[in-house]
ModelCIF file with pLDDT and N, C-alpha, C, O atoms, coordinates in Angstrom:
data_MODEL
#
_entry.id   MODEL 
#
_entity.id                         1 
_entity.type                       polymer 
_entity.pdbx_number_of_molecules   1 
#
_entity_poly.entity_id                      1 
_entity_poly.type                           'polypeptide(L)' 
_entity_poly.nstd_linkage                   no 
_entity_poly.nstd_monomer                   no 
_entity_poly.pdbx_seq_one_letter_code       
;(UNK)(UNK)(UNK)(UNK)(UNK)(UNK)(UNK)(UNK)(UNK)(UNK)(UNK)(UNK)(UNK)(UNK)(UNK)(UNK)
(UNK)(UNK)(UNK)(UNK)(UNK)(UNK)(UNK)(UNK)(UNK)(UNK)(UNK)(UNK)(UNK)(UNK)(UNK)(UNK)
(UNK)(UNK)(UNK)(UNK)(UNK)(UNK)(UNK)(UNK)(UNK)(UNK)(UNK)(UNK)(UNK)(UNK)(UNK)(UNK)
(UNK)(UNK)
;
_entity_poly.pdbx_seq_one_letter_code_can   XXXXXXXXXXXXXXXXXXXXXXXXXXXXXXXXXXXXXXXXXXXXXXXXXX 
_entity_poly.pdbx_strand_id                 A 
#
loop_
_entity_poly_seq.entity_id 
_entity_poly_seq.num 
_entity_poly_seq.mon_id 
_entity_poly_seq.hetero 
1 1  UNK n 
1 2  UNK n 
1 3  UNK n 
1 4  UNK n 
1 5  UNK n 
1 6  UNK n 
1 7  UNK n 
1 8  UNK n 
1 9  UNK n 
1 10 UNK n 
1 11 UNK n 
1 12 UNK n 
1 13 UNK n 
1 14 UNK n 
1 15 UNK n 
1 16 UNK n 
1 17 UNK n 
1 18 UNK n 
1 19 UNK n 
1 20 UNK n 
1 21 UNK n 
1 22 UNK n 
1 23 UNK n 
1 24 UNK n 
1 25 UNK n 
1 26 UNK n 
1 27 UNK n 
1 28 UNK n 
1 29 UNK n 
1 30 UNK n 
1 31 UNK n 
1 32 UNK n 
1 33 UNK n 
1 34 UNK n 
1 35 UNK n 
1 36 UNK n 
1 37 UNK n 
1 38 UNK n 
1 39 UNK n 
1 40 UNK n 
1 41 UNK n 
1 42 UNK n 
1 43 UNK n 
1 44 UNK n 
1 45 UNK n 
1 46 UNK n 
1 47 UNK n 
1 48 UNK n 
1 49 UNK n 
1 50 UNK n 
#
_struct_asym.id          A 
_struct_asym.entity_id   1 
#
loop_
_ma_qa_metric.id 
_ma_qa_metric.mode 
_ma_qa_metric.name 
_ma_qa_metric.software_group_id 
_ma_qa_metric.type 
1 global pLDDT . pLDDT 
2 local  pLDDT . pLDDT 
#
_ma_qa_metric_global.metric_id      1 
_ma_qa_metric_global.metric_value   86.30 
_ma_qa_metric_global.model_id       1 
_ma_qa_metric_global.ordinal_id     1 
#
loop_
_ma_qa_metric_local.label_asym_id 
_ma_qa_metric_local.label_comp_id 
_ma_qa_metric_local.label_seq_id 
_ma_qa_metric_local.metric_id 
_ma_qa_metric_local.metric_value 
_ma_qa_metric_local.model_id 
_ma_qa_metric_local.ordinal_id 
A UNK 1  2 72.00 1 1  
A UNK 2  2 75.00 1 2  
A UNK 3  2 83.00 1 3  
A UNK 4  2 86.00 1 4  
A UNK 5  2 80.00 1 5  
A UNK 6  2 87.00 1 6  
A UNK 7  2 90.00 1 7  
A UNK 8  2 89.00 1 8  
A UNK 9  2 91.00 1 9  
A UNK 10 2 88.00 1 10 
A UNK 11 2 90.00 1 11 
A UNK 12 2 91.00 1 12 
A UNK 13 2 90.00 1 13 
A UNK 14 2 88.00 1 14 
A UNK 15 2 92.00 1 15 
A UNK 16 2 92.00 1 16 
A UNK 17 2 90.00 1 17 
A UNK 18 2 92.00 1 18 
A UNK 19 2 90.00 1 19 
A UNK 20 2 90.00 1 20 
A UNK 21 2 90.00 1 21 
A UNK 22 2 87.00 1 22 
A UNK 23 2 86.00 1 23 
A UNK 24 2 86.00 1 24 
A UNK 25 2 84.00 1 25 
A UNK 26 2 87.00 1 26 
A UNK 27 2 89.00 1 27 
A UNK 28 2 89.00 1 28 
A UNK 29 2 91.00 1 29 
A UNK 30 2 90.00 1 30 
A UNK 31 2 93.00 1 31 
A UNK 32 2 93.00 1 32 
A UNK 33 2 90.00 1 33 
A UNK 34 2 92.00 1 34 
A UNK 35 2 92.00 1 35 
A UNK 36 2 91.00 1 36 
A UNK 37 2 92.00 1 37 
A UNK 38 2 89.00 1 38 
A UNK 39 2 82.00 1 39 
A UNK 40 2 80.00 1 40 
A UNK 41 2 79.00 1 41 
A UNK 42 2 80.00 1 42 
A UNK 43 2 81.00 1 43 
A UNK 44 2 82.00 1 44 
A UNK 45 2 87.00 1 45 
A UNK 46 2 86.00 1 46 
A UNK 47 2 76.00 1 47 
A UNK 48 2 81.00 1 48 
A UNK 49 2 74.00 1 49 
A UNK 50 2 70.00 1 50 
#
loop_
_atom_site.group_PDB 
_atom_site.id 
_atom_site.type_symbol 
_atom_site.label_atom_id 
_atom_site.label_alt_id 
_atom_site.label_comp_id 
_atom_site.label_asym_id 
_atom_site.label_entity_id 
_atom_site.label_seq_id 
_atom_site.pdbx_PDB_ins_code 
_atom_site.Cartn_x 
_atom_site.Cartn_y 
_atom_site.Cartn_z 
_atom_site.occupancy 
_atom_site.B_iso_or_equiv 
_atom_site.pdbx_formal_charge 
_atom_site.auth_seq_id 
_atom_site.auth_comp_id 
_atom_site.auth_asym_id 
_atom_site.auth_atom_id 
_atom_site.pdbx_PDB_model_num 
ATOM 1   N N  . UNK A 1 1  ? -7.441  16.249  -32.867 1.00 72.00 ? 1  UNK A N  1 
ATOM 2   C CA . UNK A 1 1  ? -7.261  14.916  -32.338 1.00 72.00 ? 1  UNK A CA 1 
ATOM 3   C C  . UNK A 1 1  ? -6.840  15.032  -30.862 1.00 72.00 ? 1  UNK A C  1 
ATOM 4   O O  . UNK A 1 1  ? -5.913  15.748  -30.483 1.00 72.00 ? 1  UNK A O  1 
ATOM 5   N N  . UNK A 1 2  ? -7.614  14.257  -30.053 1.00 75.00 ? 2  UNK A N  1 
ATOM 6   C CA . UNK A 1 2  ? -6.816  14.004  -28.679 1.00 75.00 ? 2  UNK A CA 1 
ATOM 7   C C  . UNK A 1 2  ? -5.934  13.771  -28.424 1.00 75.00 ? 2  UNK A C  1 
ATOM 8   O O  . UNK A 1 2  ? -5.273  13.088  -29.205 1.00 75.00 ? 2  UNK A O  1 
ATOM 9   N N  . UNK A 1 3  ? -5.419  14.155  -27.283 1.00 83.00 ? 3  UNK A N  1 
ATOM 10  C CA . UNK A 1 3  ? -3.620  13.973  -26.958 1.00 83.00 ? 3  UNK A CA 1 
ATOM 11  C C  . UNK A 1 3  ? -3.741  12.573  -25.784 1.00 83.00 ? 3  UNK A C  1 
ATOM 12  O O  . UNK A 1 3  ? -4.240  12.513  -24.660 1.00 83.00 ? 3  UNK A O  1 
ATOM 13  N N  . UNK A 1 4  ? -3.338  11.980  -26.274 1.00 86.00 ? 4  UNK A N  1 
ATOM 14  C CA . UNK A 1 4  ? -3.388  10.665  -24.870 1.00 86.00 ? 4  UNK A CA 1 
ATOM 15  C C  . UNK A 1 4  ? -2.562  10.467  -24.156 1.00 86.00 ? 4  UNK A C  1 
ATOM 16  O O  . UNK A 1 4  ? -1.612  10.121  -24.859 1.00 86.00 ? 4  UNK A O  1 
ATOM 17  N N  . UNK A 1 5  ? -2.203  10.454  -22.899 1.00 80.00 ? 5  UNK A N  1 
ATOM 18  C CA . UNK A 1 5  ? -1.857  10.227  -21.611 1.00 80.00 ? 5  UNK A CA 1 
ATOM 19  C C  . UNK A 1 5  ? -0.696  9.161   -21.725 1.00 80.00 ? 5  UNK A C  1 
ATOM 20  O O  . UNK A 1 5  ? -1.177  8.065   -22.010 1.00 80.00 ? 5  UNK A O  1 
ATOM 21  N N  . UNK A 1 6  ? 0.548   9.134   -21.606 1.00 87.00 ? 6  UNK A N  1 
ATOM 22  C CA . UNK A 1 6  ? 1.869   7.905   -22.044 1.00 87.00 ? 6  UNK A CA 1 
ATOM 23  C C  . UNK A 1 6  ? 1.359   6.986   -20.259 1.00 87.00 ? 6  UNK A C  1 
ATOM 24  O O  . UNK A 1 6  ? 1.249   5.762   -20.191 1.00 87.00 ? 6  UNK A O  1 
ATOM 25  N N  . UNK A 1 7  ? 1.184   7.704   -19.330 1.00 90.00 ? 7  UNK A N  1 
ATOM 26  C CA . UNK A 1 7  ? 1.201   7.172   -18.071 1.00 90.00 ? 7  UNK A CA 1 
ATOM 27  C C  . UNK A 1 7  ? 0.039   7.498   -17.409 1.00 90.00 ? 7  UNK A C  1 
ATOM 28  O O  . UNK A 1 7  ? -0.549  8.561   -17.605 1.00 90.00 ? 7  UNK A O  1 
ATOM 29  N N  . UNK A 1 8  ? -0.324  6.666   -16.650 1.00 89.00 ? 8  UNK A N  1 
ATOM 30  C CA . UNK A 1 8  ? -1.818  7.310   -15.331 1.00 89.00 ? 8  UNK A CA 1 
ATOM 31  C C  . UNK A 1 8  ? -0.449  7.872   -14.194 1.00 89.00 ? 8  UNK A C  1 
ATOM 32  O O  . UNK A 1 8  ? 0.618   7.288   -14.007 1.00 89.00 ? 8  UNK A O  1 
ATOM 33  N N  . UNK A 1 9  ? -1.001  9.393   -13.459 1.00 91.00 ? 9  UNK A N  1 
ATOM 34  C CA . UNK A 1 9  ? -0.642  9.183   -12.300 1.00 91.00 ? 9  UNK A CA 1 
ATOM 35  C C  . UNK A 1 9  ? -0.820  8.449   -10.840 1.00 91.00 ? 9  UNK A C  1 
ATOM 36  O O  . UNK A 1 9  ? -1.954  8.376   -10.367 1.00 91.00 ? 9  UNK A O  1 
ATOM 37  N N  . UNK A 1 10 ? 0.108   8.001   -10.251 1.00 88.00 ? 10 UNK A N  1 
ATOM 38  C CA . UNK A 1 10 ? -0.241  6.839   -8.926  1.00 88.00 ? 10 UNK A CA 1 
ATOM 39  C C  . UNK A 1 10 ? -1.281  7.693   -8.238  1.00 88.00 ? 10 UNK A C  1 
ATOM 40  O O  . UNK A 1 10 ? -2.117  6.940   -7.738  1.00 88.00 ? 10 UNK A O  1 
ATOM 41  N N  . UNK A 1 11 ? -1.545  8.867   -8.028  1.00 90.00 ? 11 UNK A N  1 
ATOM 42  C CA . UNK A 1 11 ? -2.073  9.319   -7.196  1.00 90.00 ? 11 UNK A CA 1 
ATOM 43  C C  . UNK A 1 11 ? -3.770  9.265   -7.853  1.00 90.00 ? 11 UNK A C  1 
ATOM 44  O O  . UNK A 1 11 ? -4.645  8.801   -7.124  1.00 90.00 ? 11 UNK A O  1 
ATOM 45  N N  . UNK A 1 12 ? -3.991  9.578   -8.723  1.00 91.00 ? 12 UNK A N  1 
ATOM 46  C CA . UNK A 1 12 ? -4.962  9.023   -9.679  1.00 91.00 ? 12 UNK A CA 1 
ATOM 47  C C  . UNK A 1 12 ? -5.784  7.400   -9.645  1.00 91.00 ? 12 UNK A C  1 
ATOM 48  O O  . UNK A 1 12 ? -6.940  7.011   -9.481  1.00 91.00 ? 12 UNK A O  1 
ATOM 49  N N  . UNK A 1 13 ? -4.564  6.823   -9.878  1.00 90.00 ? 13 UNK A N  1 
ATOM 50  C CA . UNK A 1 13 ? -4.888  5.408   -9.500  1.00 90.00 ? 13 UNK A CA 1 
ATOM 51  C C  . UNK A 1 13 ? -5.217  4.834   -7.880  1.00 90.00 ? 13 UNK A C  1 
ATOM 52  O O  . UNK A 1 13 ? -5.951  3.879   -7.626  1.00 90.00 ? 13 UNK A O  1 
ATOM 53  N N  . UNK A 1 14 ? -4.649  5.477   -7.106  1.00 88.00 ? 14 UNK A N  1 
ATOM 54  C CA . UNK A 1 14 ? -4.524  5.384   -5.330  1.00 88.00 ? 14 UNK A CA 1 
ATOM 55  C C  . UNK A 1 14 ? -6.028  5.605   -5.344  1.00 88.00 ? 14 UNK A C  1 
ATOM 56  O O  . UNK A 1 14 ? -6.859  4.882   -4.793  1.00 88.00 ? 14 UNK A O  1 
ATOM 57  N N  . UNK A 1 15 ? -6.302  6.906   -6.179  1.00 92.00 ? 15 UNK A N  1 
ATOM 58  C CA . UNK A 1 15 ? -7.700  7.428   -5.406  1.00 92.00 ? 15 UNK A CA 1 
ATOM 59  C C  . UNK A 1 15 ? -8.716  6.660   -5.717  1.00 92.00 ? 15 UNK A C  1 
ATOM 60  O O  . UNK A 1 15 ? -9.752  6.688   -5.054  1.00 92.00 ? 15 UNK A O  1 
ATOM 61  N N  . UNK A 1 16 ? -8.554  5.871   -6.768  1.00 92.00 ? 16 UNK A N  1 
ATOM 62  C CA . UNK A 1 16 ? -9.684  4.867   -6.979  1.00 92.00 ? 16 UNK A CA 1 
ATOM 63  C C  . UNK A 1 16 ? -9.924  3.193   -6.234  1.00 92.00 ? 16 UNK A C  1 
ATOM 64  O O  . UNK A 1 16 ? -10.928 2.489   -6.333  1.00 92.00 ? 16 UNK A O  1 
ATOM 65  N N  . UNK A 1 17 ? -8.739  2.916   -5.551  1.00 90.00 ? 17 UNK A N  1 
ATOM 66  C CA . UNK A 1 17 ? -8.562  2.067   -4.798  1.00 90.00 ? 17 UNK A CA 1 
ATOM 67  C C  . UNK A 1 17 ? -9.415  1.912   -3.696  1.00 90.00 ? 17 UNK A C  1 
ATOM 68  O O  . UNK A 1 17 ? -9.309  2.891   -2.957  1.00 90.00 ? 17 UNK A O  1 
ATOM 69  N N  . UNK A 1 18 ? -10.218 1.083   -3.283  1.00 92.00 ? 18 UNK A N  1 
ATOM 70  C CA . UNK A 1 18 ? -10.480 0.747   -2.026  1.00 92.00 ? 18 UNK A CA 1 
ATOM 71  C C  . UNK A 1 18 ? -9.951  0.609   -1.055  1.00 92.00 ? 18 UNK A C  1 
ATOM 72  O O  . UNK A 1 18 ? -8.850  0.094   -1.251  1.00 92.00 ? 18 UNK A O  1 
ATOM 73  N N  . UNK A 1 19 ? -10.194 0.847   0.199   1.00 90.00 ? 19 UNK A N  1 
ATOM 74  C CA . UNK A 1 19 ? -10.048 0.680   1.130   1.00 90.00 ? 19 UNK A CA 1 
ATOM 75  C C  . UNK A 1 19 ? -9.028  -0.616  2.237   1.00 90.00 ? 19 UNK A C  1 
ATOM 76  O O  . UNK A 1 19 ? -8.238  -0.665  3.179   1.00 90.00 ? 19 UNK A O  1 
ATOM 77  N N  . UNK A 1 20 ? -9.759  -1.456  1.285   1.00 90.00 ? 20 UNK A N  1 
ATOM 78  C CA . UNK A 1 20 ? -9.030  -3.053  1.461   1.00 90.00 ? 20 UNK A CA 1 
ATOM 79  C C  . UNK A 1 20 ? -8.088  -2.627  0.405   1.00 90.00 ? 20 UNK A C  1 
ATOM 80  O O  . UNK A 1 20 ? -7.446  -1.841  1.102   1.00 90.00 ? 20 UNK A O  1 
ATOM 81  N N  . UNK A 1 21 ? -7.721  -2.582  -0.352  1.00 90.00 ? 21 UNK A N  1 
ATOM 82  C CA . UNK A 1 21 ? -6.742  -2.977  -1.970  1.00 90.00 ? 21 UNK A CA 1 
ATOM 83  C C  . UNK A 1 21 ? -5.680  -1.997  -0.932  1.00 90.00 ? 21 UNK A C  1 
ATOM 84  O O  . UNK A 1 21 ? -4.712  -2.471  -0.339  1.00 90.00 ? 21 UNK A O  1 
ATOM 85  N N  . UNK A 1 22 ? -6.126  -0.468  -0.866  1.00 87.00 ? 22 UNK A N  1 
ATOM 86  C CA . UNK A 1 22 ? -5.026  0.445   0.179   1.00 87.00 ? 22 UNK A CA 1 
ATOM 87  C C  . UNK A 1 22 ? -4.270  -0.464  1.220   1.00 87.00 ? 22 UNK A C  1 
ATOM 88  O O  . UNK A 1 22 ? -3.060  -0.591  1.405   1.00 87.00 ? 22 UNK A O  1 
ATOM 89  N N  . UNK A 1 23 ? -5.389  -1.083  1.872   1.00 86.00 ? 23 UNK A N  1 
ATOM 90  C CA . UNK A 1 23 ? -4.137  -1.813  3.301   1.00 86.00 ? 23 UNK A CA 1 
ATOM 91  C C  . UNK A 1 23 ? -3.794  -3.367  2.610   1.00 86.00 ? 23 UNK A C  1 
ATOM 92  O O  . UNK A 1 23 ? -3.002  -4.026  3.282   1.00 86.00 ? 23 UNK A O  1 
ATOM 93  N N  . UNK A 1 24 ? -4.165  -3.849  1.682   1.00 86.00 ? 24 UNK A N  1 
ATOM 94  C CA . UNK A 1 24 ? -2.941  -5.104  0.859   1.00 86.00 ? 24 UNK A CA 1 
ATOM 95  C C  . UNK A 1 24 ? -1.854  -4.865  0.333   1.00 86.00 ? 24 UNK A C  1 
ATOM 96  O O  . UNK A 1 24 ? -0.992  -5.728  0.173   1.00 86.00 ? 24 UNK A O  1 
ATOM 97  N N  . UNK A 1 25 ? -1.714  -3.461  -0.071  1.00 84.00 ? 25 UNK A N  1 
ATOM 98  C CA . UNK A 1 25 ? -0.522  -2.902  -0.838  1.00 84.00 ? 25 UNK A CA 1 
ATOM 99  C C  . UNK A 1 25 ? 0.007   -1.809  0.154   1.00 84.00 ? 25 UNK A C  1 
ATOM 100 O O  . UNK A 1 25 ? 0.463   -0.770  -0.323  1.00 84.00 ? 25 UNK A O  1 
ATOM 101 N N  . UNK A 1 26 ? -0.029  -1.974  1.373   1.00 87.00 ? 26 UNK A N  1 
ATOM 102 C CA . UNK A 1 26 ? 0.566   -0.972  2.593   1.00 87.00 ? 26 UNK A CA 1 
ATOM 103 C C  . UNK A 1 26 ? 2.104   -1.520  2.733   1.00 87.00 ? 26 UNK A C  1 
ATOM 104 O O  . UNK A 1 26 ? 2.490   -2.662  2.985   1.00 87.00 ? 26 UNK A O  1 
ATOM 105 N N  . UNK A 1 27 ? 3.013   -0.066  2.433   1.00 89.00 ? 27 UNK A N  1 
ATOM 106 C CA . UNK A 1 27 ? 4.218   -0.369  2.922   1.00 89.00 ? 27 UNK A CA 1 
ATOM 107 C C  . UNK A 1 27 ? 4.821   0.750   3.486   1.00 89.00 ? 27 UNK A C  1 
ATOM 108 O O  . UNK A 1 27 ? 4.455   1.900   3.245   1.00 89.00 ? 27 UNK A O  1 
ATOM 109 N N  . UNK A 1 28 ? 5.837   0.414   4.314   1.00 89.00 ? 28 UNK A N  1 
ATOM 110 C CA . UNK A 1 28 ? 6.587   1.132   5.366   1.00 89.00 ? 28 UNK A CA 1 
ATOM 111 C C  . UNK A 1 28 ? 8.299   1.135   4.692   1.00 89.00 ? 28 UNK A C  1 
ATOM 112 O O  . UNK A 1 28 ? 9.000   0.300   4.120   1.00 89.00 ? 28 UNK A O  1 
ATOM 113 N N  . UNK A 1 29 ? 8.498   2.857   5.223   1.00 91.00 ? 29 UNK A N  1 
ATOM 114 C CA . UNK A 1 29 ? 10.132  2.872   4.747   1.00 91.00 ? 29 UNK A CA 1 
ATOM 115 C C  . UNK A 1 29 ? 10.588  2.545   6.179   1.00 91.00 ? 29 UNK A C  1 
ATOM 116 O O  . UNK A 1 29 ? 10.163  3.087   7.199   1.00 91.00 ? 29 UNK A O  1 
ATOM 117 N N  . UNK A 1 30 ? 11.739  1.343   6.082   1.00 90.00 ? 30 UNK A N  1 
ATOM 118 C CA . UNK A 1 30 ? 12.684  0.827   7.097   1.00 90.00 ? 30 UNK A CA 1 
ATOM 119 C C  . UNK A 1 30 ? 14.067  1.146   7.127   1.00 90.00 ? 30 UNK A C  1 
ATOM 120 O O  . UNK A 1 30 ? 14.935  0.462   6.585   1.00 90.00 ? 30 UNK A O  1 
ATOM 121 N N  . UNK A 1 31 ? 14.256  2.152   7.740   1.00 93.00 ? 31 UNK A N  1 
ATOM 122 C CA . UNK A 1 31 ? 15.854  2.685   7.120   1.00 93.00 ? 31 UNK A CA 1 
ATOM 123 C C  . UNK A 1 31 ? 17.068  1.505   7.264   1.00 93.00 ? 31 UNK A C  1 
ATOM 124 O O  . UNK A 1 31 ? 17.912  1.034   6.502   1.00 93.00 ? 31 UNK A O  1 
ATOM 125 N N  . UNK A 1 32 ? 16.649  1.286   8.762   1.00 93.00 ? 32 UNK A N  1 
ATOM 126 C CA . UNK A 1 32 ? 17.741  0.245   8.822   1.00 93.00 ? 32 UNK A CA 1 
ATOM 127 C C  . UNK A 1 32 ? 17.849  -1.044  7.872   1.00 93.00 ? 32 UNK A C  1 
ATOM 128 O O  . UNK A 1 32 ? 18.903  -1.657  7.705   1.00 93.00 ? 32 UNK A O  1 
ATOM 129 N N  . UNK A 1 33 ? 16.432  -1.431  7.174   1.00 90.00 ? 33 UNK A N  1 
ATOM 130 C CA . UNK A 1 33 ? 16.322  -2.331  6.305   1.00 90.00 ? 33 UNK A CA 1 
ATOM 131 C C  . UNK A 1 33 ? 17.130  -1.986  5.135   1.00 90.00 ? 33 UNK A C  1 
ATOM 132 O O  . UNK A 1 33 ? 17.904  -2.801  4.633   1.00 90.00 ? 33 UNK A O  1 
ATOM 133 N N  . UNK A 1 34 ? 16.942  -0.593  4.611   1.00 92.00 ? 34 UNK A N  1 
ATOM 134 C CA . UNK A 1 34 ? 17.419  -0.295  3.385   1.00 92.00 ? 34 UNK A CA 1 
ATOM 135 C C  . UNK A 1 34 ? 16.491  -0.175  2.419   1.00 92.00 ? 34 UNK A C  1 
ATOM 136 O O  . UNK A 1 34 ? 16.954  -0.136  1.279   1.00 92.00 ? 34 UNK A O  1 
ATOM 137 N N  . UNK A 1 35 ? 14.804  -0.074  2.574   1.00 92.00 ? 35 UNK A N  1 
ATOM 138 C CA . UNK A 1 35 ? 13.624  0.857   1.724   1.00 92.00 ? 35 UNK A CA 1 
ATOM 139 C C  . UNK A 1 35 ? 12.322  0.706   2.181   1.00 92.00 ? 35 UNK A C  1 
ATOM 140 O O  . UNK A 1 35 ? 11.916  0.753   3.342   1.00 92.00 ? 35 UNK A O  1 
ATOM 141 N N  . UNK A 1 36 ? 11.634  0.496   1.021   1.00 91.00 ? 36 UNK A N  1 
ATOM 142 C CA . UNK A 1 36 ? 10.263  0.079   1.710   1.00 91.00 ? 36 UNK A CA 1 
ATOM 143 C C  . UNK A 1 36 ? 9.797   -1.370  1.610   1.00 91.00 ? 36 UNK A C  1 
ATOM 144 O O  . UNK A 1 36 ? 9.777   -1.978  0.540   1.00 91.00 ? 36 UNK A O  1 
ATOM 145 N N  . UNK A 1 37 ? 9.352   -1.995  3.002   1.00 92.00 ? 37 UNK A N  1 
ATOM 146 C CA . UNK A 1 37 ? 8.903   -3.316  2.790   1.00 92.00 ? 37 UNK A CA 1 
ATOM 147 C C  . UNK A 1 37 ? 7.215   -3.678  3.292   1.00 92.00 ? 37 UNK A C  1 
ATOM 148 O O  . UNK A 1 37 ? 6.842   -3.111  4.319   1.00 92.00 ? 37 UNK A O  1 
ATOM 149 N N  . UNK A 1 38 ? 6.647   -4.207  2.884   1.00 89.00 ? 38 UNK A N  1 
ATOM 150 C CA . UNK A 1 38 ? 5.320   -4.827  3.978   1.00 89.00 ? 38 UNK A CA 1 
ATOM 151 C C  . UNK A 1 38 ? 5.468   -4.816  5.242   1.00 89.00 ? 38 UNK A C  1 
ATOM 152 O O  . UNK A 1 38 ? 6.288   -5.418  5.935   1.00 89.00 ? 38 UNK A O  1 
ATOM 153 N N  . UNK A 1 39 ? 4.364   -3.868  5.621   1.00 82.00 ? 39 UNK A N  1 
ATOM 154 C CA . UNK A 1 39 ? 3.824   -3.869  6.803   1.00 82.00 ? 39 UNK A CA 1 
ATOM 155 C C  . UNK A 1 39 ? 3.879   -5.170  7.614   1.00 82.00 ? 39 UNK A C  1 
ATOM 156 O O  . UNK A 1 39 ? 3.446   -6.127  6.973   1.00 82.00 ? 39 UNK A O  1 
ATOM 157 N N  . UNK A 1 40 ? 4.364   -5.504  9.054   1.00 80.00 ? 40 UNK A N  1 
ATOM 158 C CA . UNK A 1 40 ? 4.261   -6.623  9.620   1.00 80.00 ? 40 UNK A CA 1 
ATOM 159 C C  . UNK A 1 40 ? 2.621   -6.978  10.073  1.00 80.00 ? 40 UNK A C  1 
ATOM 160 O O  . UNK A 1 40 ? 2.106   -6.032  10.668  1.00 80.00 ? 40 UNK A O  1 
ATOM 161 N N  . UNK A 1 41 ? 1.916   -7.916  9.930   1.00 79.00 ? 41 UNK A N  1 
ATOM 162 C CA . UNK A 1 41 ? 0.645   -7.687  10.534  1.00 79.00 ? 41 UNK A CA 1 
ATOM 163 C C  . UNK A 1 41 ? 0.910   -7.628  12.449  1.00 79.00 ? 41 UNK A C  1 
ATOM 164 O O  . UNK A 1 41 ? 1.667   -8.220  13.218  1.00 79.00 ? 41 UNK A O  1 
ATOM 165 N N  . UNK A 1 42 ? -0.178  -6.571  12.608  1.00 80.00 ? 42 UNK A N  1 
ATOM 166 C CA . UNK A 1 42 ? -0.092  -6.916  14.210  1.00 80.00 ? 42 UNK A CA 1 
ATOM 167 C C  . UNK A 1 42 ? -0.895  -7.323  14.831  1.00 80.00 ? 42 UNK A C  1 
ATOM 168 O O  . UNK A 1 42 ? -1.998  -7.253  14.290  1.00 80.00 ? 42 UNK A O  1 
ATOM 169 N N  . UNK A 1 43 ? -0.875  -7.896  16.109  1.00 81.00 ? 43 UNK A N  1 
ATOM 170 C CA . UNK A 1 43 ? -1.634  -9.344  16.940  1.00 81.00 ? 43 UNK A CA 1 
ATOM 171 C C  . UNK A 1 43 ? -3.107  -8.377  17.123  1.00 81.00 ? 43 UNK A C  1 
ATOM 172 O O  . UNK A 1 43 ? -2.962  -7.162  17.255  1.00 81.00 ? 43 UNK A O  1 
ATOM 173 N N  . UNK A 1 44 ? -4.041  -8.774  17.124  1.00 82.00 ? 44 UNK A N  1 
ATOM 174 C CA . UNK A 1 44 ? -5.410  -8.512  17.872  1.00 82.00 ? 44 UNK A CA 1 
ATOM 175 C C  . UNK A 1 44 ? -5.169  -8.142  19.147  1.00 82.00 ? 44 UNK A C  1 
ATOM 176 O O  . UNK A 1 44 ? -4.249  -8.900  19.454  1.00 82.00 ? 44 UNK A O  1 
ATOM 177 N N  . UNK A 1 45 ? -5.428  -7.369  20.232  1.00 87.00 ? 45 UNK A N  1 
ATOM 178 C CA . UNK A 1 45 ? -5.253  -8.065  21.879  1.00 87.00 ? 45 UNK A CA 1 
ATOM 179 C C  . UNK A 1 45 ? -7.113  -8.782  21.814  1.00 87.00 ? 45 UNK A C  1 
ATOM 180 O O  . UNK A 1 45 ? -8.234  -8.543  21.366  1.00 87.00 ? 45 UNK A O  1 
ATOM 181 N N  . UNK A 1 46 ? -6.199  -9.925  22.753  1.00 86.00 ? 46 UNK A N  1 
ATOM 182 C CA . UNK A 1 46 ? -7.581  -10.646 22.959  1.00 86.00 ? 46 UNK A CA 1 
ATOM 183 C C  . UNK A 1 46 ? -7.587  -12.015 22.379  1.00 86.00 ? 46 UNK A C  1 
ATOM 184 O O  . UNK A 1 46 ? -8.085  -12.977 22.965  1.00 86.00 ? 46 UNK A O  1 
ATOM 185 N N  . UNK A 1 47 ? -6.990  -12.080 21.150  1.00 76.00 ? 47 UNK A N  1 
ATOM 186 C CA . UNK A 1 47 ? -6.776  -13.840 20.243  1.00 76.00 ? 47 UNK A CA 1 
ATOM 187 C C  . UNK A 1 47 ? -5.850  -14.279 20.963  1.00 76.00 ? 47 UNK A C  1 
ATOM 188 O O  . UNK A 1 47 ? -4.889  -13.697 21.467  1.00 76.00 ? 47 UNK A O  1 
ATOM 189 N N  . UNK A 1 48 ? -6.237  -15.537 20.999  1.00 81.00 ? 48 UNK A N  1 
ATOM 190 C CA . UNK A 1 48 ? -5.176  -16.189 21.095  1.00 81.00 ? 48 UNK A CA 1 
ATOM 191 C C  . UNK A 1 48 ? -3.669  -16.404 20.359  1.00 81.00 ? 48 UNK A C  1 
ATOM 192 O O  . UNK A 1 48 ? -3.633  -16.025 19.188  1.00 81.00 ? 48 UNK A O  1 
ATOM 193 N N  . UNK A 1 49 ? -2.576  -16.901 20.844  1.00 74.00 ? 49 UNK A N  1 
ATOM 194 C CA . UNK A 1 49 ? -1.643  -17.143 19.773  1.00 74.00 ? 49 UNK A CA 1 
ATOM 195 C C  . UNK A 1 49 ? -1.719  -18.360 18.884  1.00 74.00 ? 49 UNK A C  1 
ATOM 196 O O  . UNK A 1 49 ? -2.650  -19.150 18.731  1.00 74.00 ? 49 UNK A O  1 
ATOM 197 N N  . UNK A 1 50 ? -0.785  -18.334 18.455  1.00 70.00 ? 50 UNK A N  1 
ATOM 198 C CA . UNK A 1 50 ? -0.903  -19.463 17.431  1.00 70.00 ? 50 UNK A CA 1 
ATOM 199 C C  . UNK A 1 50 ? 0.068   -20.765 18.001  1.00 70.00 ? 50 UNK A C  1 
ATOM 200 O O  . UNK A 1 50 ? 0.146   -21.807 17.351  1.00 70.00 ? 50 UNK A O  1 
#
């Protein structure tokens, strides 16, 4: 009988991710924050502001 897997590894799962799905779920460790939070988006040069 097969032995089945209790967990997938993240790295497993990462590798099947796209490209887009990778930078929606992008996060940064902020020490001074106290862990990891979402990436801030940053401006285009060239758009206008808002």
């Amino acid at each position: 009988m097969p032995k089945f897997r209790r967990s997938v590894p993240m790295s497993e799962l990462r590798d099947q991710m796209t490209d887009e799905q990778k930078k929606q779920h992008e996060t940064t460790y902020q020490a001074s924050r106290g862990g990891w939070f979402k990436t801030a988006e940053k401006p285009v040069p060239g758009t206008p502001q808002k």
